[in-house]
C-alpha positions as CSV (number, residue, x, y, z in Angstrom):
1,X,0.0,0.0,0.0
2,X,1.1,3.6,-0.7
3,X,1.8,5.6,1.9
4,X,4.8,7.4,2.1
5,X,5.2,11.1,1.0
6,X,9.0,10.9,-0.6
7,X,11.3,14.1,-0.5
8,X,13.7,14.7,-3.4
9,X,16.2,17.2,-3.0
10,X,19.9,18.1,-3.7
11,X,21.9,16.9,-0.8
12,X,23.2,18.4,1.1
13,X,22.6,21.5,-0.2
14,X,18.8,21.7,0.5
15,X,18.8,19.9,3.6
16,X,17.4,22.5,5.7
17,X,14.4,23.1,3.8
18,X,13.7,19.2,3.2
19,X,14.1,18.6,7.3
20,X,12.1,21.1,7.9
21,X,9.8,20.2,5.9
22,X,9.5,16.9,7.0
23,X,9.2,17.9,10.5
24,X,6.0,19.6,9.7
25,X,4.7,16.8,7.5
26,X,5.6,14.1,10.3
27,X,3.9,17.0,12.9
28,X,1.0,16.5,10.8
29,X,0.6,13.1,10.6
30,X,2.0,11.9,7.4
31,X,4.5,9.0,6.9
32,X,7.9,10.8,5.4
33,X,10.7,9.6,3.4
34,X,13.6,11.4,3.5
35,X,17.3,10.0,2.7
36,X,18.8,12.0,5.4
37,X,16.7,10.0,7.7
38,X,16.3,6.4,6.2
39,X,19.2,5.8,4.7
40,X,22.1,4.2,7.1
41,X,25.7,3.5,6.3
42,X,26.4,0.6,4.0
43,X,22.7,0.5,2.5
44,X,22.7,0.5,-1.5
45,X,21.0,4.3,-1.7
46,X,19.8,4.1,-5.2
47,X,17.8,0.6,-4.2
48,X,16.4,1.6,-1.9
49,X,15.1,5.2,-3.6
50,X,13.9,3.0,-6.4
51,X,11.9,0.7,-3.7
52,X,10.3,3.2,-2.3
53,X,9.6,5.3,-5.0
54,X,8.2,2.4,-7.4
55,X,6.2,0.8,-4.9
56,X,5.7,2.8,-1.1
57,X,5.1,6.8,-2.4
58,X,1.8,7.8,-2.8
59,X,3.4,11.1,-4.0
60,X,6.8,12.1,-4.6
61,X,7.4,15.9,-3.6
62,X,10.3,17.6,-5.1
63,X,12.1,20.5,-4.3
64,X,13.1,22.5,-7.0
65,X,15.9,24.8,-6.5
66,X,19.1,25.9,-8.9
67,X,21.2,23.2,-7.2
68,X,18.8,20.2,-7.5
69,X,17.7,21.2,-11.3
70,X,21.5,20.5,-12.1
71,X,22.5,17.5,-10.2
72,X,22.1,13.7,-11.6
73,X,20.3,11.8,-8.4
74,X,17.2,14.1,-8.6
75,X,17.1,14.1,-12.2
76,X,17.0,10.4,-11.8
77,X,14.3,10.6,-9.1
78,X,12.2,12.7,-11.1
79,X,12.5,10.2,-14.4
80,X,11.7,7.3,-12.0
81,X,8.4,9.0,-10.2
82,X,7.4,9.8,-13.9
83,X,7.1,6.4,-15.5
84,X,6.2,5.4,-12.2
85,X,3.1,7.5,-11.7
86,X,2.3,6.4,-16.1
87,X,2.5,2.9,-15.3
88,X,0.3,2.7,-12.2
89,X,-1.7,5.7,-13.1
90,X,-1.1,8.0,-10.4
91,X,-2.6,11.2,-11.1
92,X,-0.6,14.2,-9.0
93,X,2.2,11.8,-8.5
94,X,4.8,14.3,-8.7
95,X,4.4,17.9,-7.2
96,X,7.4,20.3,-7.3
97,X,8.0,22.5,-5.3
98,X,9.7,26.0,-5.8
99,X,12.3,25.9,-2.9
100,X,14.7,28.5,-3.9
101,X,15.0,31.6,-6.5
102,X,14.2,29.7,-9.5
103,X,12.2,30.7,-12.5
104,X,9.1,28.6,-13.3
105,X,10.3,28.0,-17.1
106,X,13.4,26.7,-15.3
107,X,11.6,23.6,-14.0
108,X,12.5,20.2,-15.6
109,X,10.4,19.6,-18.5
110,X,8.1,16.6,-16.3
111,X,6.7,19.9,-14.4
112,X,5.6,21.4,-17.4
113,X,2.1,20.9,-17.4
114,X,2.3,20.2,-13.2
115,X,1.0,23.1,-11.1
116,X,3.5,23.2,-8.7
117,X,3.8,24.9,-5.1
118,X,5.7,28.5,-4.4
119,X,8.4,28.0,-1.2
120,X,10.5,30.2,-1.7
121,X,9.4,33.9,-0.3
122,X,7.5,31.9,2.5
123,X,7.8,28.1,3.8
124,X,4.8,28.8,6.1
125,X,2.7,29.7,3.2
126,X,3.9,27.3,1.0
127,X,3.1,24.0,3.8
128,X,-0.2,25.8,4.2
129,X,-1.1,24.8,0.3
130,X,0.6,21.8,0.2
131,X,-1.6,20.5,3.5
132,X,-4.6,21.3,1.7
133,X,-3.1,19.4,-1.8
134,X,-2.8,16.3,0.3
135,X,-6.1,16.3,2.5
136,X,-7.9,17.3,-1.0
137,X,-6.0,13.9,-3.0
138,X,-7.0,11.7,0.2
139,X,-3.4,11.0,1.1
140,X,-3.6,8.8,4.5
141,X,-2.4,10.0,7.5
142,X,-1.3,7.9,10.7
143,X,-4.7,7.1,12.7
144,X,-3.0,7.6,16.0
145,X,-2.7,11.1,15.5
146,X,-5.4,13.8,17.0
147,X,-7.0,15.0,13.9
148,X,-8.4,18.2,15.8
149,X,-5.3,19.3,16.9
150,X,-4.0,19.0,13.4
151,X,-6.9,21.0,12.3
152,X,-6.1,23.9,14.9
153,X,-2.1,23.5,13.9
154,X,-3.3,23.6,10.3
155,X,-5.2,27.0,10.8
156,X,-3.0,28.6,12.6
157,X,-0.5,28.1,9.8
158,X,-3.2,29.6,7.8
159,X,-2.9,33.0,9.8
160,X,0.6,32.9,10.5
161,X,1.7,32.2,6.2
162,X,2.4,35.8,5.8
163,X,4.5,36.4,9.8
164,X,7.8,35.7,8.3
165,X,9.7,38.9,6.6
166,X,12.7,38.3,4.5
167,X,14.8,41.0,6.4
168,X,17.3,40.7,9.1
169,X,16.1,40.7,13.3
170,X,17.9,40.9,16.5
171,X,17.4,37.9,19.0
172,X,18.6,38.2,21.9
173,X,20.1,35.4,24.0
174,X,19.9,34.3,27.2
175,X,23.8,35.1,27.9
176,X,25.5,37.9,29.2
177,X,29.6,38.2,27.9
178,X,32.6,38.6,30.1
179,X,33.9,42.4,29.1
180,X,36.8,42.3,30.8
181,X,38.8,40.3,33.7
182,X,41.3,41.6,36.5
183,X,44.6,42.0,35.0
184,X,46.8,39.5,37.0
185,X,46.7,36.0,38.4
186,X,48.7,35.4,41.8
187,X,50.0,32.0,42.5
188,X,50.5,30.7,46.2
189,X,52.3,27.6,47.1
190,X,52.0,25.7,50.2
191,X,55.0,26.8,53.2
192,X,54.3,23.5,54.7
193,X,54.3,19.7,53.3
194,X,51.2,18.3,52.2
195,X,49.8,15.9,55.0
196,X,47.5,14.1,52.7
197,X,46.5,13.5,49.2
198,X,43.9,16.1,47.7
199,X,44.9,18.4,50.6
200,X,45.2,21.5,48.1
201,X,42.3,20.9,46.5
202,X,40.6,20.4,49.3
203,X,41.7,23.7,50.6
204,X,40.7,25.5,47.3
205,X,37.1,24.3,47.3
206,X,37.0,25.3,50.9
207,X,37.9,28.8,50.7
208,X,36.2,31.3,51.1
209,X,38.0,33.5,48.5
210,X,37.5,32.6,44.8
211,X,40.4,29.9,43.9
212,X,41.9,26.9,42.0
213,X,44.3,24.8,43.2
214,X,46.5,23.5,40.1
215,X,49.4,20.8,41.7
216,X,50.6,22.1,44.9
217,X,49.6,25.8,43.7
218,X,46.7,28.2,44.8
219,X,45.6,30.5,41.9
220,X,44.0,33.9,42.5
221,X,43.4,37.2,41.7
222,X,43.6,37.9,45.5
223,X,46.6,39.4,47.4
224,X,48.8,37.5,49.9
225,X,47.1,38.9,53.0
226,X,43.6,38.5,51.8
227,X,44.2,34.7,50.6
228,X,46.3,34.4,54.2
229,X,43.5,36.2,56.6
230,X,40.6,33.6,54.4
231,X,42.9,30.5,54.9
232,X,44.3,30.9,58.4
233,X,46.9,30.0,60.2
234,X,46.9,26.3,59.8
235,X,47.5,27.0,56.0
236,X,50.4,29.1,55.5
237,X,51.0,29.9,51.8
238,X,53.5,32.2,49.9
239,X,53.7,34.3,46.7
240,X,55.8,32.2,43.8
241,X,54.6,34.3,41.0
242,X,52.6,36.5,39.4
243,X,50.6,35.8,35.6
244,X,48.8,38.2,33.2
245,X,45.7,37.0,33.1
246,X,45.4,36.9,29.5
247,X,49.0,34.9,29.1
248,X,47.3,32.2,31.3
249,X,44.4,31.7,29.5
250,X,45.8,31.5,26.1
251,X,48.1,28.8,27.9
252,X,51.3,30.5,27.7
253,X,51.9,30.3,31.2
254,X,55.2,28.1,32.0
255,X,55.7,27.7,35.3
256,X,53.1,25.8,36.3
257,X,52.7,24.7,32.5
258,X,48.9,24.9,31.9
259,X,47.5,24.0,28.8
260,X,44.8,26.3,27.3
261,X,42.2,24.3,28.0
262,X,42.5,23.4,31.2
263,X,43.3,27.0,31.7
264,X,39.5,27.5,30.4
265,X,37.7,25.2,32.6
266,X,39.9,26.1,35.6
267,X,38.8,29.9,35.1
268,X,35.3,28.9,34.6
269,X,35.4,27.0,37.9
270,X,37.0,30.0,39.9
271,X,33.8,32.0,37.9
272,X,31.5,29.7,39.3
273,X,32.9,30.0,42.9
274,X,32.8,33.8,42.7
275,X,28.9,33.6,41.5
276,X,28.2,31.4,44.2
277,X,29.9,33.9,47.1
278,X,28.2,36.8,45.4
279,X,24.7,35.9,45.2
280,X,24.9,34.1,48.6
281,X,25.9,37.3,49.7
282,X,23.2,39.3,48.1
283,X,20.4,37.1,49.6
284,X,19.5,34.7,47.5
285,X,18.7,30.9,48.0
286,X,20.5,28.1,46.7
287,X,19.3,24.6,45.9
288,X,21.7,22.1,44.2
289,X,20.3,20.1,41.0
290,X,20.9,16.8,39.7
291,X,24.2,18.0,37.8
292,X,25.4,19.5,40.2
293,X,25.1,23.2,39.7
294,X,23.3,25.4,42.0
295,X,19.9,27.0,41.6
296,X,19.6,30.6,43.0
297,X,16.4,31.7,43.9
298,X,14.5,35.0,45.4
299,X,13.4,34.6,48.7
300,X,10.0,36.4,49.5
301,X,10.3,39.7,51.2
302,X,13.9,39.9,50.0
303,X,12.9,42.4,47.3
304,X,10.7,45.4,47.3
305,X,7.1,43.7,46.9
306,X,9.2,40.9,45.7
307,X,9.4,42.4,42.3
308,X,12.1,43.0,40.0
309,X,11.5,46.8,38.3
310,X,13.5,47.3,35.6
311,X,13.8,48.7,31.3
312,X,13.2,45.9,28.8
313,X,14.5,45.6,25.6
314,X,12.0,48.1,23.7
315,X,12.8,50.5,26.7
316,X,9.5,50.8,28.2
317,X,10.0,50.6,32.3
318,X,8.4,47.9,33.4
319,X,8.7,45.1,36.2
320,X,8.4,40.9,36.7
321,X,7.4,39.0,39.9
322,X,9.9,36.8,41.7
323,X,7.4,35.0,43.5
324,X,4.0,34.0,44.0
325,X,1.2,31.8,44.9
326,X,-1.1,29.2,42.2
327,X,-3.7,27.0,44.1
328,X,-1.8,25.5,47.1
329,X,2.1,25.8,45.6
330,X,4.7,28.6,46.2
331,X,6.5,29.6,43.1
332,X,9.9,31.2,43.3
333,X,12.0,32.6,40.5
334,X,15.5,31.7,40.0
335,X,18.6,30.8,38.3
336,X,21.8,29.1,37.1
337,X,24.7,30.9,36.0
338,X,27.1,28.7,33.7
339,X,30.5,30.3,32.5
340,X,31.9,29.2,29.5
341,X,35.6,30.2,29.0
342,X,37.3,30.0,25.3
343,X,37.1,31.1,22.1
344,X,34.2,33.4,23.8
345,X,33.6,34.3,26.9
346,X,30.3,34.3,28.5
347,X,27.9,33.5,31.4
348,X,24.8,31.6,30.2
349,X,21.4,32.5,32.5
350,X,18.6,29.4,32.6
351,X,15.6,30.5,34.8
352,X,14.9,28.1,36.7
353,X,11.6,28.2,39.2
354,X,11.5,27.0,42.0
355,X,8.1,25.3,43.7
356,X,7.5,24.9,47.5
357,X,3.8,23.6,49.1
358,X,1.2,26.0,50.9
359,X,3.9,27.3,53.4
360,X,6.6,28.1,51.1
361,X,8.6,25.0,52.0
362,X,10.3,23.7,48.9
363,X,9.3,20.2,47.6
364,X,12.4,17.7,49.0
365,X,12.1,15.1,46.2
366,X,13.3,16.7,42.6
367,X,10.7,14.6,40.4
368,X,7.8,15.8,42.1
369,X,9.4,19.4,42.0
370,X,9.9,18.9,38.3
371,X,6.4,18.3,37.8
372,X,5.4,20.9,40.0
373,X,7.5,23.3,37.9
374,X,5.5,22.2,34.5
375,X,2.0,22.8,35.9
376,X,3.4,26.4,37.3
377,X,5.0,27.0,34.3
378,X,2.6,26.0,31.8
379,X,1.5,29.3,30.4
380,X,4.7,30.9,30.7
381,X,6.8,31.4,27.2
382,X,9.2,33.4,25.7
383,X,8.1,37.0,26.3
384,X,8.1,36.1,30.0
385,X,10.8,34.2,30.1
386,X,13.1,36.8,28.2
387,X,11.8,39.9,30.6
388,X,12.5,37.7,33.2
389,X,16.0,37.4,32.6
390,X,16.5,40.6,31.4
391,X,15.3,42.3,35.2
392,X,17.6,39.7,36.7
393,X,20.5,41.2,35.0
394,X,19.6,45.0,35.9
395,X,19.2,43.7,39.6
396,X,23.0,42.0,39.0
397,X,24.1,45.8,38.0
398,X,23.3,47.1,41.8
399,X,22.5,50.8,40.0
400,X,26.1,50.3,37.9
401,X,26.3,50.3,34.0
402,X,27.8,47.0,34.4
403,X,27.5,43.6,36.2
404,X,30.3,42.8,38.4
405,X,31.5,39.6,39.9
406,X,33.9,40.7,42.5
407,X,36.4,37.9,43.0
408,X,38.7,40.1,45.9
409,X,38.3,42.4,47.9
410,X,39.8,44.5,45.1
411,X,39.3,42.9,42.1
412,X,36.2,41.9,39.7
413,X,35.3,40.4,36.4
414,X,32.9,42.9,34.2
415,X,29.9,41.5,32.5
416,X,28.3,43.1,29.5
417,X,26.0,45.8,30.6
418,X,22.8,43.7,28.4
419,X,22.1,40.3,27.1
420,X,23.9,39.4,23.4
421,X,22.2,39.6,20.6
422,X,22.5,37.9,17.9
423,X,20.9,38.6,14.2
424,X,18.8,36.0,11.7
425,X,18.5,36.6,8.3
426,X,14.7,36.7,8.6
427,X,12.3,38.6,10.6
428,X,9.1,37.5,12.6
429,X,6.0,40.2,12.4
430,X,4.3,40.4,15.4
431,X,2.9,44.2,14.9
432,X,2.7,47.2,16.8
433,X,1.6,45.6,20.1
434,X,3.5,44.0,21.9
435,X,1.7,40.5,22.8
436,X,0.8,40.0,26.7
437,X,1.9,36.3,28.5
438,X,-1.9,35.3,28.5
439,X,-2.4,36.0,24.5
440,X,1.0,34.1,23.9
441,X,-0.5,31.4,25.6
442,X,-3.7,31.0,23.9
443,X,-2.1,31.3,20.5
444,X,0.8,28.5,21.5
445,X,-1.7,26.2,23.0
446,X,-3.6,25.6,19.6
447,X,-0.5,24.3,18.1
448,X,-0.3,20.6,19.1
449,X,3.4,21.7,18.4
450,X,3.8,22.8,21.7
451,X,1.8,20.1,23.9
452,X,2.4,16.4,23.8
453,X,-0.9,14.6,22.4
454,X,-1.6,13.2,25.7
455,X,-0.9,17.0,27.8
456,X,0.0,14.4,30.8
457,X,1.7,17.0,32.7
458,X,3.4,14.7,35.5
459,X,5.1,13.0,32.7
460,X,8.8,13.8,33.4
């Protein structure tokens, strides 16, 4: 029986377009061919095109672009589904589709008298027709699939076609970049022998003073007496040298030798520490996670009616919650901070709410918190979750331009003074007002896109 709904384009230049369009097709139910999918190592590719083709497809959907028009395995694809679609008489076998800046009189001669379907200034517009081509030609869809929720996916595609504009946007990421680090490294060694193995990295984690212990070597950006005062006396240490910061982390430090990147993950560790001490400090909560980072979070009454107030992105003033009450759970807003030290240098900032029962106590067992966190969290997407971050940032600042992580008394790293942006090639219309949390729900939840089929939220 035919079933199947084969892709043809030029690999690998047209990958991304023949994924994504598969995605959606699979999304909608359909049963998908697609050689970057089916075909594994050491298979005979053209046997297995001609298999399927020949007997599976009940339609064979190519993309037409200036690569694939000009390269032999499509061309062979396309003769193939031809005599295929004579011999068993298959009307609408074959439906191109105009995936790139191609003319129409370009097509292969086989799409001459084939109406085919216009990709190229809009992929949202084009799956729209193409959905409706295949529920019109009765092509059979998977019966496990929620036909409703297709139907809401489908209209919404329908309203959304004409969203994407083919001009550049900023996003903006969920990072903050390291401007600039203290100038010099100090390293300590130990006065006295060591009295047991791990002792000095022992000593390091325990400090209070941001610090990595490399052999039988502290490294800091701390001073003698501060390292000395935060040790005690029980740990006498002395100064052996002295680094520039940016010699150690491109790994030309020689003595101790430290290759770059180890340099990098023992400069993200000392970040880490310094995060820890500082937001300890400023009165947030910690609770550790099952990788073993740590989870800040606002405690309630810590901030001025426990709200962060703060400019977004499209400067308006404006201000987030960082706690609050649904039903009989306590919701707290938090975060991990992850540095990442190399070829660029950056913090990366993952909300991350935290749920406690009636009294604000925080669930003990981290599935149930987990599925706590979903039912909280349902309604919350990316407009919330960005402003979110973005006030957690300004509250970093303490009323400077910049973030600082002070890791001495003297010394500190400097963050950038906003989130990084990046920039796509093509732009999402959303209109002249901005949309609220609650609309961004609405319009999310009738996409089965963004809910499993059987919205079982205590499904980890």
């Amino acid at each position: 029986m035919r079933t199947k709904l084969f892709i043809s384009h030029a690999t690998p230049h047209d990958n991304e377009f023949s994924i994504w369009l598969a995605s959606r097709l699979t999304l909608a139910g359909y049963s998908i061919w697609l050689d970057r999918r089916a075909l594994l190592g050491g298979e005979d590719f053209w046997d297995e095109i001609e298999q399927t083709i020949r007997h599976d497809a009940i339609k064979v959907l190519v993309a037409v672009t200036p690569v694939a028009v000009t390269r032999p395995g499509v061309k062979n694809e396309i003769a193939l589904a031809t005599a295929t679609a004579r011999a068993n008489n298959l009307p609408n076998f074959l439906v191109p589709m105009r995936a790139g800046p191609i003319d129409w009189n370009d097509f292969p001669v086989e799409f001459i008298r084939v109406n085919g379907i216009d990709f190229n200034n809009n992929w949202g517009a084009g799956l729209v027709q193409l959905l409706e081509m295949l529920a019109r030609d009765g092509v059979p869809k998977s019966p496990s699939v929620n036909a409703a929720a297709l139907d809401h996916w489908r209209q919404c595609q329908t309203v959304k076609a004409n969203t994407i504009l083919q001009q550049p946007e900023t996003l903006i990421a969920n990072r903050i970049g390291i401007d600039t680090f203290p100038k010099t490294l100090r390293i300590y060694e130990l006065k006295r022998p060591l009295r047991e193995p791990g002792e000095m990295t022992r000593i390091a984690k325990q400090c209070p003073i941001p610090c990595f212990s490399f052999g039988r070597q502290l490294i800091s950006f701390a001073q003698l007496d501060e390292l000395q005062d935060a040790l005690g006396p029980e740990t006498p240490i002395r100064t052996r040298s002295e680094v520039d910061t940016e010699d150690f982390l491109s790994g030309e430090m020689q003595s101790p030798n430290i290759e770059e990147r180890d340099a990098w993950n023992l400069m993200s560790s000392l970040i880490r520490k310094a995060i820890n001490v500082q937001l300890k400090k400023r009165g947030l909560n910690s609770r550790p996670l099952a990788n073993g980072e740590l989870s800040w979070w606002f405690p309630e009454g810590l901030l001025d009616k426990d709200k962060l107030y703060f400019v977004d992105t499209d400067g308006r003033r404006t201000f987030r919650a960082v706690c609050g009450r649904q039903k009989n759970k306590k919701w707290y807003l938090g975060f991990t901070l992850k540095p990442s030290i190399g070829m660029s240098d950056y913090i990366t900032l993952r909300p991350r709410v935290m749920v406690g029962d009636q009294d604000g106590v925080l669930l003990p067992d981290g599935k149930q918190m987990n599925n706590a966190r979903k039912r909280v969290c349902k309604n919350w997407f990316n407009n919330r979750w960005r402003a979110q971050t973005v006030g957690f940032v300004d509250w970093l600042k303490q009323k400077s331009e910049s973030p600082m992580i002070p890791v001495s008394e003297t010394e500190a790293i400097v963050l950038s003074a906003q989130l990084m942006e990046f920039e796509s090639p093509v732009a999402i219309i959303l209109g002249d007002t901005p949309i609220s949390d609650d609309d961004e729900a609405q319009e999310r939840q009738s996409d089965p896109g963004f809910k499993p089929i059987n919205d079982n939220d205590d499904e980890d």
